[in-house]
C-alpha positions in Angstrom: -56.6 -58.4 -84.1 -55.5 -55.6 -86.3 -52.7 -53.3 -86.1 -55.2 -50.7 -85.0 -57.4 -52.5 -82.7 -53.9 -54.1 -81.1 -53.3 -53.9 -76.8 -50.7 -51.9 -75.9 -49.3 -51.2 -72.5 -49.9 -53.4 -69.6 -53.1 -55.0 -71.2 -51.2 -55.6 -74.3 -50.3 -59.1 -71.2 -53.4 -59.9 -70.2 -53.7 -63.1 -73.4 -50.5 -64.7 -71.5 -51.5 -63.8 -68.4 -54.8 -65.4 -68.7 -53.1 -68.2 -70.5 -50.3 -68.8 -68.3 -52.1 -68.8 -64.9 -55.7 -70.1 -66.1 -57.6 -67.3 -64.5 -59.6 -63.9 -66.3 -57.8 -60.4 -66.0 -61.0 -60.1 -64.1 -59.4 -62.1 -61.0 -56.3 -60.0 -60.9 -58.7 -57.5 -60.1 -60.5 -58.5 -57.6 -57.6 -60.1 -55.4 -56.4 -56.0 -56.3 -59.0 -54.9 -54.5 -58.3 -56.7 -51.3 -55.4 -54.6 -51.1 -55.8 -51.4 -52.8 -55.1 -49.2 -50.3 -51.0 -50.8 -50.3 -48.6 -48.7 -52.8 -47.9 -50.0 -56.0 -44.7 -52.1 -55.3 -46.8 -53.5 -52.7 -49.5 -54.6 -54.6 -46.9 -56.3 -57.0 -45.4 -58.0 -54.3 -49.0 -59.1 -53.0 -49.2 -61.1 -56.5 -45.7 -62.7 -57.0 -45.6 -63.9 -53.1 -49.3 -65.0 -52.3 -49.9 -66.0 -56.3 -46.7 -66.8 -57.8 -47.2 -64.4 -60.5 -43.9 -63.1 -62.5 -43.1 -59.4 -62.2 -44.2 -58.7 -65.5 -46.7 -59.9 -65.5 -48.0 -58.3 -61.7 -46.7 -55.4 -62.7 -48.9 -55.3 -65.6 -52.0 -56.1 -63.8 -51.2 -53.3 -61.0 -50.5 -50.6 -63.5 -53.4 -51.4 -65.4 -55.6 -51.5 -62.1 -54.1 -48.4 -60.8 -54.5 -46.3 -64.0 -58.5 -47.5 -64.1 -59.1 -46.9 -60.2 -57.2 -43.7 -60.1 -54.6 -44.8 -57.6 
């Protein structure tokens, strides 16, 4: 990547989050969905107790989601 074309913000994660827990950005998403009606600490909660995710990196992924599904 160049310095223009770079992630920043939460997706500038999503390479170690995909590579740490095997799975697409994609199916952070969809296990989102299942609760996106639960506030945003919730939601990071969701991930680091039912998927073992680090804060960062569930924090990332809920941010991200949030900002593109206007929550």
């Amino acid at each position: 990547m160049t310095t223009d074309t770079k992630a920043k913000g939460p997706a500038s994660y999503f390479p170690s989050i995909e590579k740490t827990y095997g799975h697409p950005v994609s199916h952070w998403f969809t296990l989102l969905g299942s609760v996106k009606n639960k506030k945003h600490t919730e939601q990071v909660a969701f991930l680091k107790s039912e998927h073992k995710l680090g804060h960062g990196h569930a924090n990332a992924l809920v941010a991200y989601y949030r900002a593109k599904n206007g929550n």
